[in-house]
MARBA-3410 file (N, C-alpha, C, O; in Angstrom, 1 decimal):
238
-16.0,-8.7,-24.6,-14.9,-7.7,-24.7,-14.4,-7.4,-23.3,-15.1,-6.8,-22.4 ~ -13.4,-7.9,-23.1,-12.4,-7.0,-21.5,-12.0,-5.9,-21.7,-11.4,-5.4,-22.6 ~ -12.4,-5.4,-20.5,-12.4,-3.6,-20.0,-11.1,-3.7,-20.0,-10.6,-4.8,-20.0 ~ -10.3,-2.7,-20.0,-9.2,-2.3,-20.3,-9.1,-1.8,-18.5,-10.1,-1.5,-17.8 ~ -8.0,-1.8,-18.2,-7.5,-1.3,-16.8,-7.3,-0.1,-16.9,-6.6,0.2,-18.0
-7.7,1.1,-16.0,-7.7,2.5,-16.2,-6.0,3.0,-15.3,-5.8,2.6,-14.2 ~ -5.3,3.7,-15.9,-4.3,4.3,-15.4,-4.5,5.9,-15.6,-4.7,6.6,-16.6 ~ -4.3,6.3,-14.0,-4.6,8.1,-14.2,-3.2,8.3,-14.2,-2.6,7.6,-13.4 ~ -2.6,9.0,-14.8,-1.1,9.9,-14.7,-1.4,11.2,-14.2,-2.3,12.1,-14.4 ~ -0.4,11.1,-13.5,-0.4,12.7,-13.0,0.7,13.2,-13.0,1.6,12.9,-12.2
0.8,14.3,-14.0,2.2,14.6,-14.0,2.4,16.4,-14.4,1.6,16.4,-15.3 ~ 3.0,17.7,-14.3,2.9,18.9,-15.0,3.7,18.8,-15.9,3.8,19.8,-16.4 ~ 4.6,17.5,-16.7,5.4,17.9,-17.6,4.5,17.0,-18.3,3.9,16.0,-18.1 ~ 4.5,17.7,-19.1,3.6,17.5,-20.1,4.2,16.4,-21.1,3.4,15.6,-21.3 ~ 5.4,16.1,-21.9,6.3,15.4,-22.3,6.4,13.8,-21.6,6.2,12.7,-22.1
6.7,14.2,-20.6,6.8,12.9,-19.7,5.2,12.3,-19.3,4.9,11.2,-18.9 ~ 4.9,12.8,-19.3,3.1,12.5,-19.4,2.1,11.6,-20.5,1.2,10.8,-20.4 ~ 2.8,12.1,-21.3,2.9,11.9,-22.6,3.5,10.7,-23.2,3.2,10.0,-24.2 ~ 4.5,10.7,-22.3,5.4,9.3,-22.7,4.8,8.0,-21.9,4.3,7.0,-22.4 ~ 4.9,8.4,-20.7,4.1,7.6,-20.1,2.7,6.8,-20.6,2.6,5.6,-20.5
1.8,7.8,-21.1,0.5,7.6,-21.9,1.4,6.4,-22.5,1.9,5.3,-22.2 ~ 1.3,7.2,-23.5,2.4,5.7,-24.8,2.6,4.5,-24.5,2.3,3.6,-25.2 ~ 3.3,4.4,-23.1,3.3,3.6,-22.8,3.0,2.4,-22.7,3.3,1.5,-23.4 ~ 2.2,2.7,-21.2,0.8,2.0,-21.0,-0.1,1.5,-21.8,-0.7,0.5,-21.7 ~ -0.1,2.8,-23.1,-1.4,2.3,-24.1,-0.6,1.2,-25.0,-1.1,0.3,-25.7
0.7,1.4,-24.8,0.7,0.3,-25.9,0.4,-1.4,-24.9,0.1,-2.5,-25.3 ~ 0.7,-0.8,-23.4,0.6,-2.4,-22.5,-1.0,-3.1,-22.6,-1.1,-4.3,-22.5 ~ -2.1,-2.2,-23.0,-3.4,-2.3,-23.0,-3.7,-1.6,-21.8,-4.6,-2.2,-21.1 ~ -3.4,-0.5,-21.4,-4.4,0.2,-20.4,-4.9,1.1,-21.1,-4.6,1.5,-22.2 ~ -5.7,1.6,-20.3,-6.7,3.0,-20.9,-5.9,4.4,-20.2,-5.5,4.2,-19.0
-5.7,5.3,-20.5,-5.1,5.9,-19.7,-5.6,7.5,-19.9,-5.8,7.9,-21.0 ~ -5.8,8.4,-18.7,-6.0,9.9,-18.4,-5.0,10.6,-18.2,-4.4,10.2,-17.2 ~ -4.6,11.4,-18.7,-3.3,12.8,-17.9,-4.2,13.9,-17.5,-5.3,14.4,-17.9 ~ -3.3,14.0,-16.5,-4.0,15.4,-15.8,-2.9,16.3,-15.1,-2.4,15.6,-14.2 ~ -2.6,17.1,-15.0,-1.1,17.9,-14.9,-1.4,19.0,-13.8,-0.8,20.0,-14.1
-2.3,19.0,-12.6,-2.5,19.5,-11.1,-3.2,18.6,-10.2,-3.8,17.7,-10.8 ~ -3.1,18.7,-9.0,-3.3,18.4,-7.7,-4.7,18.1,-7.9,-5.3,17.1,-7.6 ~ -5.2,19.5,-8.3,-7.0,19.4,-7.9,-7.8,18.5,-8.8,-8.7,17.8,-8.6 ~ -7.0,18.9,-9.7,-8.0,18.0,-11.2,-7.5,16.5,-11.2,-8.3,15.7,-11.6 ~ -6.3,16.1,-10.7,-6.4,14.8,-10.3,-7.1,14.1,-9.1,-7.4,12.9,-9.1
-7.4,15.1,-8.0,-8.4,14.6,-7.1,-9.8,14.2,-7.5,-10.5,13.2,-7.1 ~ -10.1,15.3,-8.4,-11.2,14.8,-9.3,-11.6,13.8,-9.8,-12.5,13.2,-9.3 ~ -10.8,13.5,-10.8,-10.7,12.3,-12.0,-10.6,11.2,-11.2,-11.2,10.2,-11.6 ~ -9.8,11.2,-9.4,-9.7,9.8,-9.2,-11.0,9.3,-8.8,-11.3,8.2,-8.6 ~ -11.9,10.7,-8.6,-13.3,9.6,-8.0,-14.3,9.9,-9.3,-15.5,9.5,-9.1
-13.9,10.5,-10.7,-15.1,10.2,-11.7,-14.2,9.4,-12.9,-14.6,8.5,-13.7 ~ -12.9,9.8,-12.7,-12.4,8.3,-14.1,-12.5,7.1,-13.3,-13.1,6.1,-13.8 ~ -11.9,7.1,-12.1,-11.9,5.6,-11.2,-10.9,4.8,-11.6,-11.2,3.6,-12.0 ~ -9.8,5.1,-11.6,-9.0,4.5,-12.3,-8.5,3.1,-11.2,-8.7,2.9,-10.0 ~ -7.7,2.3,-12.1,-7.2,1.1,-11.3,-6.0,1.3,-10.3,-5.9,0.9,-9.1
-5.1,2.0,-11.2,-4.3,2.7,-10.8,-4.0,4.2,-10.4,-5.0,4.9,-10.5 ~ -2.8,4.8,-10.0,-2.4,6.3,-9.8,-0.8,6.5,-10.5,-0.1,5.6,-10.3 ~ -0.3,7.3,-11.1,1.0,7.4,-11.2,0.9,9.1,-10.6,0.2,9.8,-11.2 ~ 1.4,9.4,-9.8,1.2,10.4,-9.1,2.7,10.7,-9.1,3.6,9.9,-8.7 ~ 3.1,12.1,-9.8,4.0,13.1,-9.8,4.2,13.7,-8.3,3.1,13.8,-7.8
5.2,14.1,-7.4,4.9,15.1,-6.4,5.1,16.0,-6.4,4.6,16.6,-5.4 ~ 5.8,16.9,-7.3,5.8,18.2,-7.5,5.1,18.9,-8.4,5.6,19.4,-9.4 ~ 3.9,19.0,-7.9,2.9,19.8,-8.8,2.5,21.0,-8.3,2.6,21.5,-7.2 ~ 1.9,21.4,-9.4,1.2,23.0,-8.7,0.0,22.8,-8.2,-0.8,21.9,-8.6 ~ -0.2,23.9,-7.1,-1.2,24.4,-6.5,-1.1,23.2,-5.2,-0.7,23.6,-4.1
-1.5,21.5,-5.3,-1.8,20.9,-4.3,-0.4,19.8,-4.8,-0.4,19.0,-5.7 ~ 0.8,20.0,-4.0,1.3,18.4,-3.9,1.0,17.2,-4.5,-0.1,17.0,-5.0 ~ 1.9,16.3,-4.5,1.4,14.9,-4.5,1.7,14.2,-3.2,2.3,13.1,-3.3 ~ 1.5,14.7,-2.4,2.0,14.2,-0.6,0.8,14.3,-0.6,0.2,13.4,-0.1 ~ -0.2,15.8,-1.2,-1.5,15.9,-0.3,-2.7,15.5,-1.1,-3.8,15.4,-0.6
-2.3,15.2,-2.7,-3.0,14.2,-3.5,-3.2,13.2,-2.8,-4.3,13.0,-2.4 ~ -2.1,12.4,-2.5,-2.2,11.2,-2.0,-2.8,11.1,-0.3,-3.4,10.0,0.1 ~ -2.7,12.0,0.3,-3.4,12.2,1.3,-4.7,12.2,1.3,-5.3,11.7,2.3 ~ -5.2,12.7,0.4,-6.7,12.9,0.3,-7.2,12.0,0.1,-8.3,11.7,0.7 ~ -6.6,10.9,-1.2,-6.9,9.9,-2.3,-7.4,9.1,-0.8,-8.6,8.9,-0.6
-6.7,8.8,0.0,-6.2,7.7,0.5,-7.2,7.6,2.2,-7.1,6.8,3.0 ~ -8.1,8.8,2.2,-9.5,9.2,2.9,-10.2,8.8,2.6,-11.1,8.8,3.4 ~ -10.5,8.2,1.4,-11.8,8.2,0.6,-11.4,6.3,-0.6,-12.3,5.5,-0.8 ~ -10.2,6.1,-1.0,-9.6,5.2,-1.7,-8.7,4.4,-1.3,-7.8,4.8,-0.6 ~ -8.9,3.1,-1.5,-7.5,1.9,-1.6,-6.7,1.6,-2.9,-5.9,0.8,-3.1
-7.5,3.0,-3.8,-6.5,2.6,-5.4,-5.0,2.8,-4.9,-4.5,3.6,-4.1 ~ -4.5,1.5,-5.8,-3.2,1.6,-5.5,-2.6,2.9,-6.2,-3.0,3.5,-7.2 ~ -1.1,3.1,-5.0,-0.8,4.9,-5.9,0.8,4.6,-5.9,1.2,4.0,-5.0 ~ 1.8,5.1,-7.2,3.2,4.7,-7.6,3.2,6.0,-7.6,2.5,6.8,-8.1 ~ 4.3,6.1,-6.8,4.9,8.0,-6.8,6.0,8.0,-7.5,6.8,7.1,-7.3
6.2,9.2,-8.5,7.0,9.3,-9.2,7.5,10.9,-8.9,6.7,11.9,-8.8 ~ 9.2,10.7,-8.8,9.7,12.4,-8.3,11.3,11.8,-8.2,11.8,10.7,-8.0 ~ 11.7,13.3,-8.3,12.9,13.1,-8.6,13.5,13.7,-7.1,14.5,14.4,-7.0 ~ 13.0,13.4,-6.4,13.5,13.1,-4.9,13.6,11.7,-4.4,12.9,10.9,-3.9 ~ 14.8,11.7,-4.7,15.5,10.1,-4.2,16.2,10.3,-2.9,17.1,9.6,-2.6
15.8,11.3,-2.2,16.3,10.7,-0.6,15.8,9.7,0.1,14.7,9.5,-0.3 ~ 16.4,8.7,1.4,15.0,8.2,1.5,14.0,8.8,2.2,12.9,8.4,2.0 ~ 14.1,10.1,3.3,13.0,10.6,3.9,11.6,11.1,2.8,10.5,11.3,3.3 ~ 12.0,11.3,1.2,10.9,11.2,0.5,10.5,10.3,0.2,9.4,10.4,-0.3 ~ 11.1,9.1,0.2,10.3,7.6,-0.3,9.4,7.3,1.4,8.3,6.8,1.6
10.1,7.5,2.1,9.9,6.8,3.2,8.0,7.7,3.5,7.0,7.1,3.7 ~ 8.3,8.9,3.3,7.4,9.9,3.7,6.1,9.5,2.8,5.0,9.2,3.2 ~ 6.5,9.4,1.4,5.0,8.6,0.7,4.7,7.6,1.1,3.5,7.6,1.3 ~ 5.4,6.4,1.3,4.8,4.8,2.0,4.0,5.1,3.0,2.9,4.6,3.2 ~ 4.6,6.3,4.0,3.5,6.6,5.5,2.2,7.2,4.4,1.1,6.7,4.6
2.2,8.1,3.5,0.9,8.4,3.3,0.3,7.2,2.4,-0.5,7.3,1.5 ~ 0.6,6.5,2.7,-0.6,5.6,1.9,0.2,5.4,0.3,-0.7,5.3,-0.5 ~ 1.7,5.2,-0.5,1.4,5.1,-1.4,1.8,3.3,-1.7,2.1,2.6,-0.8 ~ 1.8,3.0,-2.7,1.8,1.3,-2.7,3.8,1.0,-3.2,4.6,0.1,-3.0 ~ 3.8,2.5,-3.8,5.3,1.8,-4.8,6.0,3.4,-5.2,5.3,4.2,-5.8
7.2,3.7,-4.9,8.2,5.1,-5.6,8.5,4.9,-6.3,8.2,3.7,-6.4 ~ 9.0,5.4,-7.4,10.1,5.6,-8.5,10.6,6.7,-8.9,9.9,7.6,-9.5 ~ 11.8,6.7,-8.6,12.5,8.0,-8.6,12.9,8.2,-10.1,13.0,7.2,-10.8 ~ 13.0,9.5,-10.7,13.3,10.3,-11.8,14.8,10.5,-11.9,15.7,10.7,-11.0 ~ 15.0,10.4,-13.4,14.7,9.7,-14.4,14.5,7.9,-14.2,15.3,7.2,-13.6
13.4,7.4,-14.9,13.3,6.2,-15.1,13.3,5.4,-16.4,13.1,5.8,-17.6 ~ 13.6,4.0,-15.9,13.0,3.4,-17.4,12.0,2.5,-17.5,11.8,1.5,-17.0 ~ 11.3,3.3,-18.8,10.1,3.5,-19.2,9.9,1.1,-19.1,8.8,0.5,-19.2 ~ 10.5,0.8,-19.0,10.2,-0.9,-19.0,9.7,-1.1,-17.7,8.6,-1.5,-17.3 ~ 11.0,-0.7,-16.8,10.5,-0.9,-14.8,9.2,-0.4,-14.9,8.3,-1.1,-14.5
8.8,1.1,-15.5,7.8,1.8,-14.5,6.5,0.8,-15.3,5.5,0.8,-14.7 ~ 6.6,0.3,-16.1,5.4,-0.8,-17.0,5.6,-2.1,-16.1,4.6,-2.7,-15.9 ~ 7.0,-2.5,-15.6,6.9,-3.8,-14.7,6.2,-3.4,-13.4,5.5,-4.3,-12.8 ~ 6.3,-2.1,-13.0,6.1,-1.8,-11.2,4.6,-1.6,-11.6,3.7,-1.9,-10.8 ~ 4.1,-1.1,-12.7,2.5,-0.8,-12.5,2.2,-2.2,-12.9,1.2,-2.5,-12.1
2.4,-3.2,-13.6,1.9,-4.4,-13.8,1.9,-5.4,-11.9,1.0,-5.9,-11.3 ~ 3.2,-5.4,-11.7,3.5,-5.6,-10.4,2.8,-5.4,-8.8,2.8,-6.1,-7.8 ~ 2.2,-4.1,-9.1,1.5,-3.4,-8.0,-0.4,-3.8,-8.5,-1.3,-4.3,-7.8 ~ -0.3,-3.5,-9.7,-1.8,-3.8,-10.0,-2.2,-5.6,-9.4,-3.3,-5.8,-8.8 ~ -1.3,-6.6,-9.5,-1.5,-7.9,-9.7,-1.4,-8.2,-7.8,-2.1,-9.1,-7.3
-0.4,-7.3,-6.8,-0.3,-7.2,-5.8,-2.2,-7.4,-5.5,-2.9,-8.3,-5.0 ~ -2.4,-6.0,-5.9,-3.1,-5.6,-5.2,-4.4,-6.6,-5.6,-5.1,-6.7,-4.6 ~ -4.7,-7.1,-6.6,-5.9,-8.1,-6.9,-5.9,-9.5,-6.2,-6.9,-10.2,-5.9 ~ -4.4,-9.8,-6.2,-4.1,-11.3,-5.2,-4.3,-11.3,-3.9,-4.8,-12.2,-3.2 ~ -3.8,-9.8,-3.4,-3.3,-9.8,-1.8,-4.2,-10.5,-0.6,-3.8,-11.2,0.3
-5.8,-10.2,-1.0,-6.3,-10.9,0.2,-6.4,-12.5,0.2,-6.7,-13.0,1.3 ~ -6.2,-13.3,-1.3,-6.2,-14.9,-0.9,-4.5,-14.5,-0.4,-4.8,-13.9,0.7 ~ -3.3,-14.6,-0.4,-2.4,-14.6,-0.5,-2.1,-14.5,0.8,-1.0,-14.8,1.3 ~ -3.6,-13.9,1.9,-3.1,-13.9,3.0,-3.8,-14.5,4.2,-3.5,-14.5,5.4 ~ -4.9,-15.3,3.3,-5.9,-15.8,4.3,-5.7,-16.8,5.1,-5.1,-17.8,4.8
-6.4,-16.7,6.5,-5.9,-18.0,6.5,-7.4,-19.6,5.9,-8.4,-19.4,5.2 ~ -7.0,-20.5,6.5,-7.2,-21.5,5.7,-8.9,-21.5,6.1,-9.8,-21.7,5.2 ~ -9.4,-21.3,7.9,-10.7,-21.3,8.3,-11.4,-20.0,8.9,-12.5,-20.0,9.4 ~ -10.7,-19.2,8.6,-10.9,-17.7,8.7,-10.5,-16.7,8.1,-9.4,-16.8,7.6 ~ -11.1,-15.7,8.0,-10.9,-14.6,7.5,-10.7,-13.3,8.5,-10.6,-12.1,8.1
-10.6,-13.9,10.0,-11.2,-12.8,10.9,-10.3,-13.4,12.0,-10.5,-14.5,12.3 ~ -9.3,-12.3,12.7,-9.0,-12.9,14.0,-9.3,-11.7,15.0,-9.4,-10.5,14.6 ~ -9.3,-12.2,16.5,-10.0,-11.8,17.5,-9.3,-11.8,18.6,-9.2,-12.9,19.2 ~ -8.6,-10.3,19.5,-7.8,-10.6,20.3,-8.4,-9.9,21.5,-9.0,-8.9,21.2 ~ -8.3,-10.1,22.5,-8.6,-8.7,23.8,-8.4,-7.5,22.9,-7.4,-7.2,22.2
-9.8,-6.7,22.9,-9.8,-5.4,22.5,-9.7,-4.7,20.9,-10.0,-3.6,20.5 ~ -9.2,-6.5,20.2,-9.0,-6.2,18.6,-9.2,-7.3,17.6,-8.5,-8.3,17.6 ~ -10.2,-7.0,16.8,-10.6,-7.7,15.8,-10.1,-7.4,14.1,-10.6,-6.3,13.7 ~ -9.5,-8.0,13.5,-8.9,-7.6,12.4,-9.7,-8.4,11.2,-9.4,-9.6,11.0 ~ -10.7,-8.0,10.6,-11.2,-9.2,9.3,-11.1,-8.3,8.2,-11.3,-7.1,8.1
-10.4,-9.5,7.2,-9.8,-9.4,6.3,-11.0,-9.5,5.3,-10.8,-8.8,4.3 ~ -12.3,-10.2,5.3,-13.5,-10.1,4.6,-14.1,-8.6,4.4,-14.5,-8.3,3.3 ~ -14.0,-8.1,5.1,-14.4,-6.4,4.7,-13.6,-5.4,5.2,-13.9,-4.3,5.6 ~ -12.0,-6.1,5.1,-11.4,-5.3,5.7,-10.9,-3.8,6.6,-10.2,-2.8,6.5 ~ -12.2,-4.7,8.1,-11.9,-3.5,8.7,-11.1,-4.1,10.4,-10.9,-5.2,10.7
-10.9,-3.1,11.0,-9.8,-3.1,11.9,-10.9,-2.5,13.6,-10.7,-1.4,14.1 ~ -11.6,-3.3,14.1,-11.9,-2.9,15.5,-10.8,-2.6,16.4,-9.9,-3.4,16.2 ~ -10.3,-1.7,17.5,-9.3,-1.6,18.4,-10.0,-0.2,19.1,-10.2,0.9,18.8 ~ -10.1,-1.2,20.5,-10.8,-0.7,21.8,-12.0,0.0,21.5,-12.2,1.1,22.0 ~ -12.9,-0.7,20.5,-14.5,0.0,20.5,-14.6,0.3,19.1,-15.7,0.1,18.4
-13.6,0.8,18.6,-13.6,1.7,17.5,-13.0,1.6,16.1,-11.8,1.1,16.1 ~ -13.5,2.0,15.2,-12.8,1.5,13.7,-11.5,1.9,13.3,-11.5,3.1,13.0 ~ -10.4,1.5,13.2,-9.5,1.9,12.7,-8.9,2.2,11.6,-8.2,1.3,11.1 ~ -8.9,3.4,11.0,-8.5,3.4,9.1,-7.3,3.0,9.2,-6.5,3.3,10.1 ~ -7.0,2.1,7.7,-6.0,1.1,7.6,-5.9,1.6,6.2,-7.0,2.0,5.7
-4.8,1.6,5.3,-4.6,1.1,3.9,-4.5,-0.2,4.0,-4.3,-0.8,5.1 ~ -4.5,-0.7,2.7,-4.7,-2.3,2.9,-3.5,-3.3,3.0,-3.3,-4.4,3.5 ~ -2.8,-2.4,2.5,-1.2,-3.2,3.1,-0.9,-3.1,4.4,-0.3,-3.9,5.0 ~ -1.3,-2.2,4.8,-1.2,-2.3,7.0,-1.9,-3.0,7.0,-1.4,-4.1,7.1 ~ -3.4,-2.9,7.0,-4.1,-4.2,7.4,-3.6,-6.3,7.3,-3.5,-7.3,8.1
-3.4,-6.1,6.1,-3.1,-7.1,5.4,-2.0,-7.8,6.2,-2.0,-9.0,6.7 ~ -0.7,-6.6,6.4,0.6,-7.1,7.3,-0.2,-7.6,8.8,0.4,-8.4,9.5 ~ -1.2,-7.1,9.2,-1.3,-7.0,10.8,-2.3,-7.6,10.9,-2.7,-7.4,12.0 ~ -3.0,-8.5,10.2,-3.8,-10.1,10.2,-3.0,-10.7,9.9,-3.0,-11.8,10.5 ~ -2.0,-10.5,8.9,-1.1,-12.3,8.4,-0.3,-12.2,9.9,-0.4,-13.2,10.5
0.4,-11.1,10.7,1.0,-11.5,11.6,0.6,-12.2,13.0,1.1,-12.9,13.9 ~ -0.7,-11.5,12.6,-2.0,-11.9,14.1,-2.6,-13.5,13.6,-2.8,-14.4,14.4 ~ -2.8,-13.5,12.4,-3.4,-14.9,12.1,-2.1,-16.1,13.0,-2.5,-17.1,13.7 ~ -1.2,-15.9,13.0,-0.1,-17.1,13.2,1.1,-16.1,14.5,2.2,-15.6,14.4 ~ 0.2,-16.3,15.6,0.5,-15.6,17.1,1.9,-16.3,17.5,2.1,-17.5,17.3
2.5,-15.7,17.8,4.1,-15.3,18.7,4.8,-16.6,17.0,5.3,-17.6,17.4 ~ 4.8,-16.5,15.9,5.9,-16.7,15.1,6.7,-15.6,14.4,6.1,-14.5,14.2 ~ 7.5,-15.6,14.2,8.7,-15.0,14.0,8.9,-15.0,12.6,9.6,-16.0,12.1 ~ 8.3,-13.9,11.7,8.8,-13.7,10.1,9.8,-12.8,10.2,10.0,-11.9,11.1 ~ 10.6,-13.0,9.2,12.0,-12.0,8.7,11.1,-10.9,7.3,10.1,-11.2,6.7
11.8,-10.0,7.3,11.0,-9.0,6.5,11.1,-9.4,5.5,10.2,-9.0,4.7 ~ 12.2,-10.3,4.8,11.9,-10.7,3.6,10.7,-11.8,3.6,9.9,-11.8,2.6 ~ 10.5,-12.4,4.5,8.9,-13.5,4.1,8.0,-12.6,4.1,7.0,-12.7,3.4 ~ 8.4,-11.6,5.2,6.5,-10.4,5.2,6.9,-10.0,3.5,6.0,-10.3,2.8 ~ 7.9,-9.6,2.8,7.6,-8.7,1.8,6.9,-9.9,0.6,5.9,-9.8,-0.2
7.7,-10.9,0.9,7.2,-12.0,-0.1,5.3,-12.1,0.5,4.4,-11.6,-0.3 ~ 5.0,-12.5,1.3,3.7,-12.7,1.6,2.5,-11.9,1.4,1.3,-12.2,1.1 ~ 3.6,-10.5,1.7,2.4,-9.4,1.4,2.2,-8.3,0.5,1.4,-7.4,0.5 ~ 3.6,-8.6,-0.3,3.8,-7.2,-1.5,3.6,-8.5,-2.5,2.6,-8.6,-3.2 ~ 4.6,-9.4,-2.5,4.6,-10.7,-3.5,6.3,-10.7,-3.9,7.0,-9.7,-3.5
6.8,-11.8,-4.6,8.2,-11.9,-4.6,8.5,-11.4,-5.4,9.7,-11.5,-5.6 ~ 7.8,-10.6,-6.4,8.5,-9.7,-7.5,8.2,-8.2,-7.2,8.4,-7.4,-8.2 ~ 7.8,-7.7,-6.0,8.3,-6.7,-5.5,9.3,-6.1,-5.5,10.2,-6.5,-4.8 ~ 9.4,-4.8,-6.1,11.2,-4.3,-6.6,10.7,-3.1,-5.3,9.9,-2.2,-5.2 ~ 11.8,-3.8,-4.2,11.7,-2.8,-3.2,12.6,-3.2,-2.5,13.4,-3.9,-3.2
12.9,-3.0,-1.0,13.5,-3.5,0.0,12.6,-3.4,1.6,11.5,-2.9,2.0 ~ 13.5,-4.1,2.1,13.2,-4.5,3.8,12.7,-3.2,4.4,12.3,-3.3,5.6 ~ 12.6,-2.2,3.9,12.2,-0.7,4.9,10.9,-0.7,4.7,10.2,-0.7,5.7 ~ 10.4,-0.8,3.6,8.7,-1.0,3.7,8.6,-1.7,4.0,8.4,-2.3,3.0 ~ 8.6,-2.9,5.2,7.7,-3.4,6.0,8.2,-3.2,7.2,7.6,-3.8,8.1
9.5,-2.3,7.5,9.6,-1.2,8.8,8.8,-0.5,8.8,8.1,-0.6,9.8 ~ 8.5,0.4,7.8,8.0,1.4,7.9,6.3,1.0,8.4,5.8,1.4,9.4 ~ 5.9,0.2,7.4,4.7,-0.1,7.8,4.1,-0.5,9.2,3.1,-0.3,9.8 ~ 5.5,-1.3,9.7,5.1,-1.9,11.2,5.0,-0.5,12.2,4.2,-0.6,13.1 ~ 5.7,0.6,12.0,5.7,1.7,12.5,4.5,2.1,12.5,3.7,2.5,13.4
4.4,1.9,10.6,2.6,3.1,11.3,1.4,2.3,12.1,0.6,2.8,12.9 ~ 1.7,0.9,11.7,1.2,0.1,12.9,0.9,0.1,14.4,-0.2,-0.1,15.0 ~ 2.4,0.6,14.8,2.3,0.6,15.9,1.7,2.3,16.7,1.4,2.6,17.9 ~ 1.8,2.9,15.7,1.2,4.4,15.9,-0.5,4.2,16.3,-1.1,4.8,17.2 ~ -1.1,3.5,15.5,-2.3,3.3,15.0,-3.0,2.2,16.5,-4.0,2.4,17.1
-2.0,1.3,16.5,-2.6,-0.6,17.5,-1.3,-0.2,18.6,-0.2,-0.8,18.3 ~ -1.4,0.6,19.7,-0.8,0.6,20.8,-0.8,-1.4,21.3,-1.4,-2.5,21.1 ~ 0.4,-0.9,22.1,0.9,-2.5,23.1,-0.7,-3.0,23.8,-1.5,-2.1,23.8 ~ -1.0,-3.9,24.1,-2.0,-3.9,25.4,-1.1,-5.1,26.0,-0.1,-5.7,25.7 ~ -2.3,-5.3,27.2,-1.6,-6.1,28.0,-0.8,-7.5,27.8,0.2,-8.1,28.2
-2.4,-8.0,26.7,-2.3,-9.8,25.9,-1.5,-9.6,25.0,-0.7,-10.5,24.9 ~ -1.3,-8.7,24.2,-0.6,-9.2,23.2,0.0,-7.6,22.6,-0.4,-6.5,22.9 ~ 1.1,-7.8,21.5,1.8,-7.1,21.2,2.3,-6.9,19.9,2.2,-8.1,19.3 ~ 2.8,-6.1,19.0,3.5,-6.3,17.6,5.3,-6.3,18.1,5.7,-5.2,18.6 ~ 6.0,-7.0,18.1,7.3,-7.6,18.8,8.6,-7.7,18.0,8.8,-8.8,17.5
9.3,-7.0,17.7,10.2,-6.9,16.9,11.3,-7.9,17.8,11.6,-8.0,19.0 ~ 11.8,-8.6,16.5,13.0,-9.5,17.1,14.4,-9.5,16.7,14.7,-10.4,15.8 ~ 15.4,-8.8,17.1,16.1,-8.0,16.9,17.0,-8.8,15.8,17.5,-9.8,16.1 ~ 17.2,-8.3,14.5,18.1,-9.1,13.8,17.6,-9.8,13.3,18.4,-10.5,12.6 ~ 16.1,-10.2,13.1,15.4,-10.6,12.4,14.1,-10.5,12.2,13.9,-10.6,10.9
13.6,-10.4,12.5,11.7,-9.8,11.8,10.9,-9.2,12.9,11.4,-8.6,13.9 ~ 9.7,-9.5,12.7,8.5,-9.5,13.6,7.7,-10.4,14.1,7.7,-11.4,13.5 ~ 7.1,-10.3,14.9,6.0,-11.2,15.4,5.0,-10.6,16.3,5.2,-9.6,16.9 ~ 3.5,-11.5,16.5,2.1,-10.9,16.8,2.9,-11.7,18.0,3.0,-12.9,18.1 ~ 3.4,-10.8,19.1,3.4,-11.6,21.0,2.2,-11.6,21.4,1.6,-10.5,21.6
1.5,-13.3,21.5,0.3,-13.2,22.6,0.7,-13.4,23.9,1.4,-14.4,24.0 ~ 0.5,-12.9,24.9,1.2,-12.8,26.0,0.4,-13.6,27.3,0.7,-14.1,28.4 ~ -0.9,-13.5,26.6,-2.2,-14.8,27.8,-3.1,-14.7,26.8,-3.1,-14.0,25.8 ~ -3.9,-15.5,27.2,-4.9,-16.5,26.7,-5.7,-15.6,25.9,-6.9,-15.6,26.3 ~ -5.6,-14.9,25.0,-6.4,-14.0,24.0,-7.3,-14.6,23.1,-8.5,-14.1,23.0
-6.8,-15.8,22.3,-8.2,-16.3,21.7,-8.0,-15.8,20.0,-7.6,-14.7,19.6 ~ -8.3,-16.7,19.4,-8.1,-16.5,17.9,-10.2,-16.2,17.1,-10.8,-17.3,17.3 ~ -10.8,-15.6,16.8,-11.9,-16.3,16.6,-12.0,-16.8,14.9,-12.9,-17.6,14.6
END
C-alpha cells in the first residue's frame, strides 16, 4: 500500500478550509486543518506533513511568522495563500522561505496544480541540478554540497532553504556562464512553474545578503539578462 502524501492547511476560515480538504482528498492526499499560528507550528513537526498551505492572516501568530519558524527547523515545502496581492506581500513570503503564493480568491484546479507542482519540484530538484561528477563545488572561502545540502562560507555554516542553495551550486557548478532567469526558473523551480522572473531576483538577493562578493569570485548580474557565478582567479572547482 502507498502512503498517501500529507497536506497541512492552515487556514481561520473554516469554509475555505474545508473546501480545500475536499479537495486534496479527492487528489489522494491525506490532509489536517488547523485554523491558528500556534497549533500549526505544532502539527508541522508531529503530523509532518509533505506539504504547508499556509493562510497569512491568522490569529494570535501570523503566517509570515509561521513560516518563519517552520523554516528554522524545516525544508517542507510552504504555498501561501492571502488575499494580499501586492507584490511587496508575495515578494516578502519568498524572502521568508515560502516555495509558491496564491492570492485570494482562487481556483480550486490551480491551487491542486501548484501543490502537485511544488511537491514534484521539490522531490526532483536535487538530480535536476547535479552536476554530472559532483555533488560539491569548492571556491576560496566556499563550499556548496548539494549531497547534504550544506553551505560552508568563511568557516562557517550557512542556513539556506533549498531553493537558495540549489540556485547557488547550479550557478557555481558552471563558473562565469551566463543564465537568463527564465533557464534558472526552468532548472530550478521546473518548467511548469506558474510564476515569473522575480523569484529568481528575489532569491539572488537573499543570496547576496547571505554569500558577500570576495575577491575570486562573485554572484554577477548581467544587465538585461540573467546571472552568473564570476570566477575572477584561479579558485578551483572540487
Amino acid at each position: 500500500m502507498v502512503n498517501k502524501q500529507k497536506i497541512l492547511i492552515v487556514d481561520d476560515d473554516e469554509n475555505i478550509a474545508e473546501l480545500i480538504s475536499l479537495y486534496m482528498t479527492k487528489e489522494c492526499f491525506e490532509t489536517k486543518i488547523v485554523y491558528d499560528g500556534e497549533t500549526a507550528l505544532r502539527e508541522a513537526a508531529s503530523f509532518a506533513p509533505d506539504l504547508i498551505l499556509l493562510d497569512l492572516m491568522l490569529p494570535e501568530i501570523d503566517g509570515y511568522q509561521v513560516c518563519r519558524e517552520i523554516r528554522k527547523k524545516s525544508q517542507t515545502p510552504i504555498i501561501m495563500l492571502s488575499a494580499k496581492g501586492e507584490v511587496f506581500d508575495k515578494v516578502l513570503g519568498l524572502e521568508l522561505g515560502a516555495d509558491d503564493y496564491l492570492e485570494k480568491p482562487f481556483d480550486t484546479k490551480e491551487l491542486v496544480a501548484r501543490v502537485k507542482a511544488v511537491l514534484r519540484r521539490y522531490k526532483t530538484a536535487a538530480p535536476s541540478v547535479e552536476a554530472p561528477s559532483s555533488k560539491q563545488v569548492s571556491y576560496p572561502d566556499l563550499t556548496i554540497n548539494l549531497t547534504n545540502y550544506s553551505v560552508i562560507y568563511n568557516g562557517k555554516t550557512v542556513d539556506m532553504p533549498p531553493k537558495e542553495l540549489e540556485l547557488l551550486y547550479f550557478l557555481a557548478a558552471s563558473p562565469n556562464h551566463v543564465y537568463t532567469r527564465d533557464q534558472l526558473l526552468d532548472q530550478i523551480w521546473g518548467y511548469e512553474y506558474i510564476g515569473d522572473t522575480r523569484t529568481v531576483d528575489v532569491h539572488i538577493k537573499r543570496l547576496r545578503e547571505k554569500i558577500k562578493d570576495h575577491d575570486a569570485w562573485r554572484i554577477a548580474t548581467i544587465w538585461g539578462v540573467g546571472y552568473k557565478f564570476e570566477v575572477r582567479s584561479q579558485g578551483g572547482m572540487a
